[in-house]
Steps between C-alpha positions, in 0.01 A plus 500: 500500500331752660221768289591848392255714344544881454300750333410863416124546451306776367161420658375334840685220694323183558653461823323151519679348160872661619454278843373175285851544321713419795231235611771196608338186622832466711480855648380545819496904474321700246517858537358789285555885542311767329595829480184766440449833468419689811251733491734738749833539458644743812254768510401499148149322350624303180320435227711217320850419423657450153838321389721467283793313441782415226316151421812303358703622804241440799369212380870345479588650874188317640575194337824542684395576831258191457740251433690648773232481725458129431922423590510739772165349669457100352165624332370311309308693264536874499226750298505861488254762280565849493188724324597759326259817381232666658424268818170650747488522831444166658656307209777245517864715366662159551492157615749236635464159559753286650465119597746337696542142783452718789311882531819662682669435155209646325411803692874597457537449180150718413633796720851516358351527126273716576815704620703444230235594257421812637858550490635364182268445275455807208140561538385896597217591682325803485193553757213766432358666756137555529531906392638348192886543557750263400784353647821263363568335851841257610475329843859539578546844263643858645216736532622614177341216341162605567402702201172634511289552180173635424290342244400747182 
C-alpha cells in the first residue's frame, strides 16, 4: 500500500523529511518539488507571500489529489505540504514528493499536482510588493481577481 501524507503548515517546510516520507526501498524514482517565493514577480520586487486557506477543506482536497496521484501514476508513496502564513522571499510555499518504479511516472505525477493544487485546492495568496501594497492573487483568476490593498 502505497504512503499518503498531506498537510497544512504554519511555519517552514523541511523539504528533506517530506522526501524521506515517500522513501520506497522498491522505488527506483524519488522526486521532490519545491515551490518558493520569488523575489520578482512580473515587474514587481516582492517582499513575501502570505496564505490562507479553509484548513478542513484544503487539507481534505490535497488528501484527494494525493491518493489520486498515487492510482493515476502507480506511486508508491505520495507527500504534499502546503505553508500557510507569512512565507519570505526565498522560502519553500510548498513541497511535493512523489516516489514511484520508474521517474517518467514520478515526474508526471509531481507536475499534475502541482497543477491541480494551484487549481483546486482553497488556499489564497496574497503577494506584497516591496512599496508595501498588497495583493489577493489566483493563477487562473479574471483580472478581476486581483484586488489590490494597501496596508494601514
Amino acid at each position: 500500500m502505497a504512503v499518503v501524507v498531506c498537510r497544512l503548515v504554519n511555519g517552514e517546510i523541511d523539504t528533506a523529511a517530506v522526501l524521506a516520507t515517500v522513501a520506497d526501498v522498491a522505488a527506483g524514482a524519488h522526486v521532490l518539488f519545491v515551490g518558493t517565493t520569488r523575489g520578482v514577480t512580473g515587474d514587481v520586487v516582492t517582499r513575501g507571500l502570505e496564505y490562507e486557506a479553509h484548513e478542513p477543506l484544503a487539507r481534505s482536497v490535497l488528501c484527494a489529489l494525493a491518493e489520486e496521484a498515487v492510482r493515476t501514476h502507480t506511486l508508491s508513496g505520495c507527500a504534499v505540504v502546503h505553508r500557510l502564513g507569512a512565507v519570505p522571499v526565498g522560502s519553500a510555499s510548498v513541497a511535493v514528493a512523489t516516489s514511484a518504479p520508474h521517474r517518467r511516472e514520478a515526474f508526471a505525477a509531481a507536475e499534475w499536482l502541482m497543477e491541480r493544487i494551484k487549481r483546486d485546492v482553497p488556499i489564497w495568496k496574497r503577494e506584497e510588493a516591496a512599496d508595501g501594497s498588497r495583493t489577493w492573487v489566483h493563477p487562473d483568476g479574471p483580472p478581476a481577481a486581483v484586488v489590490p490593498e494597501r496596508r494601514p
